[in-house]
MIDRENLUM-458390 format. One record per atom (N, C-alpha, C): chain; atom name; x, y, z. Coordinates in Angstrom, 1 decimal. Last residue first. Layout:
BEGIN
 chain name     xx     yy     zz
     A   CA      X      Y      Z
...
END
This chain:
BEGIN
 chain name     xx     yy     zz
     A    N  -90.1 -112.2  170.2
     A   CA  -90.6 -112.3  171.4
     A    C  -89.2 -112.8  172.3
     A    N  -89.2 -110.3  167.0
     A   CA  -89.3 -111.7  167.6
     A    C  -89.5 -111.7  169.5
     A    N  -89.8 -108.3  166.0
     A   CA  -89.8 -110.0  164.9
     A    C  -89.5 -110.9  166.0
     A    N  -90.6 -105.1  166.0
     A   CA  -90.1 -106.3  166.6
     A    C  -90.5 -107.6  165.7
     A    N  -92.2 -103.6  164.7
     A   CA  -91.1 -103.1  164.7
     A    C  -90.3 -104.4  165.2
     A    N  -95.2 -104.6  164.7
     A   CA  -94.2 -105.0  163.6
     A    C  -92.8 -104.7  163.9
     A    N  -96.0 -105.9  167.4
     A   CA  -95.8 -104.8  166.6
     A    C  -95.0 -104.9  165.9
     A    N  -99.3 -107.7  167.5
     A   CA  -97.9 -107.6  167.1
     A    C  -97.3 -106.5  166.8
     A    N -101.9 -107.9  166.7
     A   CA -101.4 -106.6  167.1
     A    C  -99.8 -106.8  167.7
     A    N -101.7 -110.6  165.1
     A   CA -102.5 -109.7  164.6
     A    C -102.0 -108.3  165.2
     A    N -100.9 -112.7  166.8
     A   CA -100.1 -112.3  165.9
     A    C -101.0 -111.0  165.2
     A    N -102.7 -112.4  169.2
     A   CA -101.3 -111.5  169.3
     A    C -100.7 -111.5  168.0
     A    N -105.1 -113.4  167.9
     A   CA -105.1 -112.0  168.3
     A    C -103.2 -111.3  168.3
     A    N -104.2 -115.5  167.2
     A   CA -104.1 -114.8  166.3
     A    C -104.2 -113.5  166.6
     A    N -103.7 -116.4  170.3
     A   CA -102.9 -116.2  169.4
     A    C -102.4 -115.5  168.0
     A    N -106.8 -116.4  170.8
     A   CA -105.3 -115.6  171.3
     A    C -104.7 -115.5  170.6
     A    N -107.9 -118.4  169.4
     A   CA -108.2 -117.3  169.1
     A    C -107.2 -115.9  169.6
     A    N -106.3 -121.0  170.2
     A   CA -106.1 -120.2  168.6
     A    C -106.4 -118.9  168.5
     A    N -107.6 -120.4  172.8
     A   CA -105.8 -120.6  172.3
     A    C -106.0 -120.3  171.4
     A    N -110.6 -120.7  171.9
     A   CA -110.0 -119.9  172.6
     A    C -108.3 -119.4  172.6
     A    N -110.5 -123.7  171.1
     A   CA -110.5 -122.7  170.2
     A    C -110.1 -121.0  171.5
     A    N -108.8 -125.3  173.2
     A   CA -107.8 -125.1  171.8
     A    C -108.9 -123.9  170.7
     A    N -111.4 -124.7  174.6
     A   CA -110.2 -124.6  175.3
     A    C -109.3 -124.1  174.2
     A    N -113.4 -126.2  173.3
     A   CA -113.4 -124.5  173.4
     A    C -112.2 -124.5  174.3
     A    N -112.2 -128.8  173.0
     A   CA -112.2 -128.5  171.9
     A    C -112.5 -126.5  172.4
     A    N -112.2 -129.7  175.6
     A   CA -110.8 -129.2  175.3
     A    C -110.9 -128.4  173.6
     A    N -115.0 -130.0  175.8
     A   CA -114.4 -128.6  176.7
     A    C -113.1 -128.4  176.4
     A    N -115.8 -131.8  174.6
     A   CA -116.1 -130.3  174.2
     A    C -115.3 -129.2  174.7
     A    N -114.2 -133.7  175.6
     A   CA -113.6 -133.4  174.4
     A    C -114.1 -132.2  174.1
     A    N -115.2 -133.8  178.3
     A   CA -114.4 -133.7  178.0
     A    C -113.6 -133.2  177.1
     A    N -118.2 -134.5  177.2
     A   CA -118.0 -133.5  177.8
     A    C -116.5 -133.1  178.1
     A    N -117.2 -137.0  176.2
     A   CA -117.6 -136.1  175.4
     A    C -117.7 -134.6  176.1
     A    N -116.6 -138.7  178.5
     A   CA -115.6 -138.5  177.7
     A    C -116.2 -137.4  177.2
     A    N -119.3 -138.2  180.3
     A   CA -118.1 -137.4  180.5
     A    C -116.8 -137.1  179.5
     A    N -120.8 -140.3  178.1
     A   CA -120.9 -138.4  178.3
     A    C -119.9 -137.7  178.9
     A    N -119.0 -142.7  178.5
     A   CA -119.4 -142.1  177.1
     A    C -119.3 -140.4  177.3
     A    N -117.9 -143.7  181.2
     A   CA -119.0 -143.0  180.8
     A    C -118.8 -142.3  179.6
     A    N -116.1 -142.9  185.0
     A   CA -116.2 -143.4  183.3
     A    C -117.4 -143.0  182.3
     A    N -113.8 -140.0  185.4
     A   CA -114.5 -140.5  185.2
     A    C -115.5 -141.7  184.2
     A    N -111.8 -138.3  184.5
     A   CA -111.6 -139.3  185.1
     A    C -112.5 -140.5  185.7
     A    N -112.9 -136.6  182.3
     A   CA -112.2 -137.6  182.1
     A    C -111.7 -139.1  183.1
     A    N -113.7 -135.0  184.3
     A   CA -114.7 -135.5  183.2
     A    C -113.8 -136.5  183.0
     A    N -111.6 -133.8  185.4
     A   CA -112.3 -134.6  186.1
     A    C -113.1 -135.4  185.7
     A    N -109.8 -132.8  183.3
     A   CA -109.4 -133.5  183.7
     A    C -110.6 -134.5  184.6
     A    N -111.2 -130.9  182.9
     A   CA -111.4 -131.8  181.6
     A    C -111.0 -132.7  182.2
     A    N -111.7 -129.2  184.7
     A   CA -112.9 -129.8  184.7
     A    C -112.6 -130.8  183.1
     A    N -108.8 -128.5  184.7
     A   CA -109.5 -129.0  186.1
     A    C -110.9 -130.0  185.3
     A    N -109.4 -126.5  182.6
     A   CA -108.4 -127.6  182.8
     A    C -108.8 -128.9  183.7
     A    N -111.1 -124.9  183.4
     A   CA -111.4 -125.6  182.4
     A    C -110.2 -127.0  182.3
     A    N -111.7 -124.9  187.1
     A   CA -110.6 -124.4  186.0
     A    C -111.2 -125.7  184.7
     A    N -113.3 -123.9  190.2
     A   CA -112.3 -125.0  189.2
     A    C -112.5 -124.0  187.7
     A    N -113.9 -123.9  193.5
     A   CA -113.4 -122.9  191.9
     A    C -112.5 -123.5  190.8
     A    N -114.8 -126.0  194.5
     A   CA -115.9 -125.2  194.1
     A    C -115.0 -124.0  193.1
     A    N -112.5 -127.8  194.4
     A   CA -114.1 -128.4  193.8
     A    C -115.0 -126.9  193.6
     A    N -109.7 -126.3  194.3
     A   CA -111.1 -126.8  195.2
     A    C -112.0 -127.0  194.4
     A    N -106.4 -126.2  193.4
     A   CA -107.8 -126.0  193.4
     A    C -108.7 -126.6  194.3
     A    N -103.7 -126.7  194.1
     A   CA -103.9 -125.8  194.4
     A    C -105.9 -125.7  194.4
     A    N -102.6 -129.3  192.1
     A   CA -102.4 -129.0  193.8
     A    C -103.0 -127.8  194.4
     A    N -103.6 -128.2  189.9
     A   CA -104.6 -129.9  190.0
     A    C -103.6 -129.7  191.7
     A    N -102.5 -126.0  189.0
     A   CA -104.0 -125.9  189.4
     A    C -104.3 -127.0  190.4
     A    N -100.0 -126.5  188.2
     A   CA -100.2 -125.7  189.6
     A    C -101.6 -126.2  190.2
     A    N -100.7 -127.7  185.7
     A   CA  -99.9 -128.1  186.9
     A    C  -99.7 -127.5  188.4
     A    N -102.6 -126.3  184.2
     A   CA -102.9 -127.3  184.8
     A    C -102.3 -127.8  185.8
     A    N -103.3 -123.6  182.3
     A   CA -102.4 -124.0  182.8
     A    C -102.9 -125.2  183.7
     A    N -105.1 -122.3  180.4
     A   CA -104.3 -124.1  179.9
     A    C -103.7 -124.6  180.6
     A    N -105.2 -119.9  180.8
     A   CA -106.6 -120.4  180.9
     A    C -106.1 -122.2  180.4
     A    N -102.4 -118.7  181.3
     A   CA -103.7 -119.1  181.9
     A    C -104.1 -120.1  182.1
     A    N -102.0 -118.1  178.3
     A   CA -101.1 -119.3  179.4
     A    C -101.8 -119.8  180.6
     A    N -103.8 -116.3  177.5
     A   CA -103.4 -117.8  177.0
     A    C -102.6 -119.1  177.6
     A    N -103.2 -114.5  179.2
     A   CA -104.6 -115.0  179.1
     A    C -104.4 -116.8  178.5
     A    N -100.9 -113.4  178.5
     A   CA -100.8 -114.4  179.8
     A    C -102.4 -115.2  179.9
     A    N -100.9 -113.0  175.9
     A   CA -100.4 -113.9  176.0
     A    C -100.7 -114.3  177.6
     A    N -102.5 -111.0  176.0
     A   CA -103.1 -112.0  175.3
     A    C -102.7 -113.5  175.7
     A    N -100.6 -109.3  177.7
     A   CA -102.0 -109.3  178.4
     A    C -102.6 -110.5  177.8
     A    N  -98.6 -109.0  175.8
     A   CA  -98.6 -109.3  176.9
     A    C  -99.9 -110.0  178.0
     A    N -100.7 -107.5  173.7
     A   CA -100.0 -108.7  173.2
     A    C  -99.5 -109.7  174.7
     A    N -101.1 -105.3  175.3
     A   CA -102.0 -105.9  174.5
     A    C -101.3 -107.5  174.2
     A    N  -98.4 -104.3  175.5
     A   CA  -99.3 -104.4  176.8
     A    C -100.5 -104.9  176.0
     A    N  -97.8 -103.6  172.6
     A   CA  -97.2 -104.9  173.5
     A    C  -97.6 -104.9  174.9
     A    N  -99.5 -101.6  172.1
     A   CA  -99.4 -103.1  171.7
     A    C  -98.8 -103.9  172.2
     A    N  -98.2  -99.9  174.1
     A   CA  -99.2  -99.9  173.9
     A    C  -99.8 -101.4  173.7
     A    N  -95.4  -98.8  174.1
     A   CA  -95.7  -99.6  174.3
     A    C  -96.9 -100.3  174.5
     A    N  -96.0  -96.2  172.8
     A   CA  -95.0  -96.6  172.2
     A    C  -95.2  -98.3  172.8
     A    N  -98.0  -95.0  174.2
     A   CA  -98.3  -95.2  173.0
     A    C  -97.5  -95.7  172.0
     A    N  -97.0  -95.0  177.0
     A   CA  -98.2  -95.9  176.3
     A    C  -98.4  -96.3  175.1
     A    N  -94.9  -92.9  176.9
     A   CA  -94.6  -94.4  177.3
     A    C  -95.7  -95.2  176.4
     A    N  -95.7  -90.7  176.4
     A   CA  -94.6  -91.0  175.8
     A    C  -95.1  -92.6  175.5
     A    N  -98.6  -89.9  177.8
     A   CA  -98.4  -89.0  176.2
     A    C  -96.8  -90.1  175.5
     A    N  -98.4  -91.5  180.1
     A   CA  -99.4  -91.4  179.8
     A    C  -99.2  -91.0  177.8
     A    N  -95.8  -91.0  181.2
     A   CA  -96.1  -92.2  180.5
     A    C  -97.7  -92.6  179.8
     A    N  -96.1  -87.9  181.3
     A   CA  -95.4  -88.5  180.6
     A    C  -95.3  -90.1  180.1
     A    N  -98.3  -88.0  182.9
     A   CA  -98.6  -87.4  181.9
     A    C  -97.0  -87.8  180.7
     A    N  -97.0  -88.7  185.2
     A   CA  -98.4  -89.6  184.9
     A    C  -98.4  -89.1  183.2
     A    N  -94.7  -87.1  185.5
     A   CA  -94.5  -88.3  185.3
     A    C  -95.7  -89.6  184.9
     A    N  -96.3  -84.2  183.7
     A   CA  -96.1  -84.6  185.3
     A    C  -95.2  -86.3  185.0
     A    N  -94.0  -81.7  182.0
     A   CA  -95.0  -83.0  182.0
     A    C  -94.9  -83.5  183.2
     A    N  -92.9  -79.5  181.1
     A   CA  -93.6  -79.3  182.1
     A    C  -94.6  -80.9  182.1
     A    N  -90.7  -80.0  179.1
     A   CA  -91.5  -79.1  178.9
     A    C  -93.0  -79.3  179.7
     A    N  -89.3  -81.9  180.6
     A   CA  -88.5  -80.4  180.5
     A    C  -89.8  -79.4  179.9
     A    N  -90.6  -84.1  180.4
     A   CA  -90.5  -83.9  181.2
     A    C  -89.8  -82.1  181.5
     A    N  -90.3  -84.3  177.6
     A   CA  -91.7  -84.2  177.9
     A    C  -91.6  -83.6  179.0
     A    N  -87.5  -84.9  177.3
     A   CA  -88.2  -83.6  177.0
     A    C  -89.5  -83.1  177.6
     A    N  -87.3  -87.1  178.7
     A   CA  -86.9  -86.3  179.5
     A    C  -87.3  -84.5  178.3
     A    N  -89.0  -88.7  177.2
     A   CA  -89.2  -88.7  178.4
     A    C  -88.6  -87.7  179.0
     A    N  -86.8  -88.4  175.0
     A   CA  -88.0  -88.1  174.6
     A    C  -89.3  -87.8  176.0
     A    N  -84.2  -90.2  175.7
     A   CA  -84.1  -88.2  175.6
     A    C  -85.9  -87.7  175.1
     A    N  -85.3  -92.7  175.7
     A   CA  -85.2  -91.4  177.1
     A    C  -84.8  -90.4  176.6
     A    N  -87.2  -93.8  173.5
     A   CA  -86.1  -92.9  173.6
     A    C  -86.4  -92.4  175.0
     A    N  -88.4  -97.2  173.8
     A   CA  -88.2  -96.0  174.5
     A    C  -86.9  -95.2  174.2
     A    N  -86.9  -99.4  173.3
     A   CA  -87.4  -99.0  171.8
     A    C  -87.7  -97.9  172.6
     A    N  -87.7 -101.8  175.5
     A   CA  -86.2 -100.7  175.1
     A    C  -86.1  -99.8  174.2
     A    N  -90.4 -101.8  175.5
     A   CA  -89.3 -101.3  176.4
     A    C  -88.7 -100.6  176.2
     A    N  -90.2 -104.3  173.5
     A   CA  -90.8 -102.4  173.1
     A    C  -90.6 -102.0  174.0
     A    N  -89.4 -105.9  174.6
     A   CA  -88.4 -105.3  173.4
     A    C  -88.8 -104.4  173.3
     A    N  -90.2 -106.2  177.3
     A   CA  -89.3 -106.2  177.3
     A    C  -88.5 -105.1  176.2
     A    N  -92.9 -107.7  176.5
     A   CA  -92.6 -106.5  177.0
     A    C  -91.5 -105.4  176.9
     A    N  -92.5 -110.5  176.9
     A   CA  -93.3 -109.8  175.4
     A    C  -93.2 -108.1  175.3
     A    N  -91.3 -110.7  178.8
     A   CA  -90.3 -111.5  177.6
     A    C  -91.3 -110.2  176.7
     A    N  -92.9 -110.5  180.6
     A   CA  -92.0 -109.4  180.6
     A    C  -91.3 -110.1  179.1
     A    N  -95.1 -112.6  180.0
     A   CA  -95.5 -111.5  179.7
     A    C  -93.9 -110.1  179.9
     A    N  -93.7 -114.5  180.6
     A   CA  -93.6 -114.6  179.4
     A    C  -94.2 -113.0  179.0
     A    N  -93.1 -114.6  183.6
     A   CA  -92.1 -114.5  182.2
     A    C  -92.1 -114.3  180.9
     A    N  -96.0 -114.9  184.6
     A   CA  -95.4 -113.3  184.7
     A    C  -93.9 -113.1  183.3
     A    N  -97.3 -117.1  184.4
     A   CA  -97.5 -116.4  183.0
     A    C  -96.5 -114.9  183.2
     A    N  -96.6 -118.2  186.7
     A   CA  -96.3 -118.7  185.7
     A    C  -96.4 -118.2  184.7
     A    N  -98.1 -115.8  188.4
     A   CA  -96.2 -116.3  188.5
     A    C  -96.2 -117.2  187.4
     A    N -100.8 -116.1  187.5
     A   CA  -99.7 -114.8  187.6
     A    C  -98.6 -114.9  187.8
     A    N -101.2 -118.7  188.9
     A   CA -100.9 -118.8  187.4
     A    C -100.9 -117.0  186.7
     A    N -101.1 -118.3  191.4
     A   CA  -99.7 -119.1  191.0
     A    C -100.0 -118.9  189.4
     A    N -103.2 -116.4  191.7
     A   CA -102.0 -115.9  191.8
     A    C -100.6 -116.9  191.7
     A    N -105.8 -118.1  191.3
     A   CA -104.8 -116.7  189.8
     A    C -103.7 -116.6  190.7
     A    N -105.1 -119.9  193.2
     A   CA -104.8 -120.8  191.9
     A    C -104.8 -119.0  191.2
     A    N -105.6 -118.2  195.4
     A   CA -104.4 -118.8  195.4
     A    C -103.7 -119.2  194.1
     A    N -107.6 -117.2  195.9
     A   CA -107.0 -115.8  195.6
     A    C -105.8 -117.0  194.9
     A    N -109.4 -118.5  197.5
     A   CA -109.6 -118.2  196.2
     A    C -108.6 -117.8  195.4
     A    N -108.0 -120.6  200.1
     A   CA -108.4 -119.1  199.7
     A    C -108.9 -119.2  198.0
     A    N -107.2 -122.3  201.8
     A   CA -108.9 -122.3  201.0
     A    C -109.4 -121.1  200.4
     A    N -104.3 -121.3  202.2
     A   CA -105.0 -122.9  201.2
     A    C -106.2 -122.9  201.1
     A    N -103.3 -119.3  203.7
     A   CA -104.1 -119.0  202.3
     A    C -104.9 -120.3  201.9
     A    N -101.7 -118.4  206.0
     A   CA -102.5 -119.6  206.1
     A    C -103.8 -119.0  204.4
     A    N  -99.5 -116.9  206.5
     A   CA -100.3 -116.4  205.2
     A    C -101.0 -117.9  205.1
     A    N  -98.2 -117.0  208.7
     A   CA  -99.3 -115.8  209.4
     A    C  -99.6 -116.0  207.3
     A    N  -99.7 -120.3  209.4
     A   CA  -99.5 -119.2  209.1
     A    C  -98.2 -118.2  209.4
     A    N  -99.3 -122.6  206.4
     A   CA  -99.4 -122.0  207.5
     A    C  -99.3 -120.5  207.8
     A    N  -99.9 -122.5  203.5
     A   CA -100.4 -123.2  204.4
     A    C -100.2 -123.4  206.2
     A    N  -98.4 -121.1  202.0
     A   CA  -99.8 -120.8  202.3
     A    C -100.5 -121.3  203.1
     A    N  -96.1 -122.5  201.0
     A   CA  -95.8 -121.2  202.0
     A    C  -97.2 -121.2  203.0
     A    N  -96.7 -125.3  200.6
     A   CA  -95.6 -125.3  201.5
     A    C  -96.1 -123.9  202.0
     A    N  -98.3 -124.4  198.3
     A   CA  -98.7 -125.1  199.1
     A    C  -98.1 -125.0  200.7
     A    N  -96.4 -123.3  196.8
     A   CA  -97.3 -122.4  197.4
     A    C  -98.0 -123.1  198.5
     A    N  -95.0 -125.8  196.4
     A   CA  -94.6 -124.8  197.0
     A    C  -95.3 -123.6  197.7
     A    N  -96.5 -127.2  194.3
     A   CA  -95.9 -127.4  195.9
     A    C  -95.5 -126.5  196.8
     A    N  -96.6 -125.0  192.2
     A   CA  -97.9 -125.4  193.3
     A    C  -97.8 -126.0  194.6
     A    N  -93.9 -125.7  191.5
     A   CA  -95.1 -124.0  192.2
     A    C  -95.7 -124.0  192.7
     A    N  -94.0 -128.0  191.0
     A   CA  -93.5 -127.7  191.9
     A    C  -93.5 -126.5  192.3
     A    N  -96.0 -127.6  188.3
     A   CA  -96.2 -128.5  189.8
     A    C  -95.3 -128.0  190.7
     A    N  -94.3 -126.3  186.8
     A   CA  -95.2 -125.5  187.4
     A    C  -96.2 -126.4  188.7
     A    N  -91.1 -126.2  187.3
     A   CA  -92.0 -127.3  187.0
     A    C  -93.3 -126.2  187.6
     A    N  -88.6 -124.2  186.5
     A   CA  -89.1 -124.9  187.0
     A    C  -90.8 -125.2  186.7
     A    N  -88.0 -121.9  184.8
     A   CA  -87.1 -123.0  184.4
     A    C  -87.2 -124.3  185.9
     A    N  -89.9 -120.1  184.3
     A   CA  -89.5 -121.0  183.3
     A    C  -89.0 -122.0  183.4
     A    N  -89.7 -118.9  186.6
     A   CA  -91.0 -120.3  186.9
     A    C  -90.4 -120.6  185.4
     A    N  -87.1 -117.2  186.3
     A   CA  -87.3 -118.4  187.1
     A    C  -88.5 -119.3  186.9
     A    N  -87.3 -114.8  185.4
     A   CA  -87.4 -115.9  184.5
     A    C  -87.4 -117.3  185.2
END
């Protein structure tokens, strides 16, 4: 739970600090801005995980397992289907954290792999009628995409749980 309770800027500093020398000399890598916004969205996705988790009977796993199940075959027949939706809902939600995240990005990105975030921000910084407007479109499919998340997760939610 830790990127919660720090600044997703100072993630970005940081990655900055490791990746930049070597032996993980990363800074023009591609790989860098998904994998700081894989650590910022990792808490929320175990938060969403977590309750149907524990909702696992292990005396159920260990039957499957008594009556000849391999351990692929047991999370494949026990595990998935109990935690299913919330590997759906998990997955919605890191998409959603994602694709808005900005603080890591704006220390971490390059002009050639930019981010909707990134590119509202640049539009913006810019002067000019059209960039404002290109600006506004892009935050306006930005908040529709979020909404569209969202309803997704409240939609496969699993009811047995009420709360994240």
């Amino acid at each position: 739970m830790l990127p919660l309770g720090t600044s997703a800027v100072t993630l970005g500093l940081g990655f900055l600090l490791v990746f930049s020398r070597a032996p993980f000399n990363m800074r023009t890598s591609s790989l860098l801005v998904p994998l700081a916004h894989t650590l910022v969205a990792f808490p929320f996705v175990i938060r969403s995980l977590l309750p149907s988790w524990t909702l696992i009977n292990p005396q159920l796993r260990q039957a499957a397992a008594m009556l000849g199940g391999n351990p692929i075959q047991v999370w494949r027949k026990i595990d998935l289907p109990i935690i299913g939706r919330a590997i759906l809902v998990a997955g919605a939600f890191a998409f959603t954290i994602s694709i808005g995240e900005f603080g890591a990005t704006i220390l971490l990105s390059r002009p050639e792999f930019t981010t909707v975030p990134m590119a509202i921000y640049r539009y913006l910084s810019l002067p000019g009628a059209l960039n404002y407007g290109q600006a506004m479109a892009l935050s306006t499919i930005l908040m529709g995409f979020c909404g569209v998340s969202i309803f997704c997760i409240e939609a496969i939610r699993p009811n047995a749980i009420s709360e994240f």
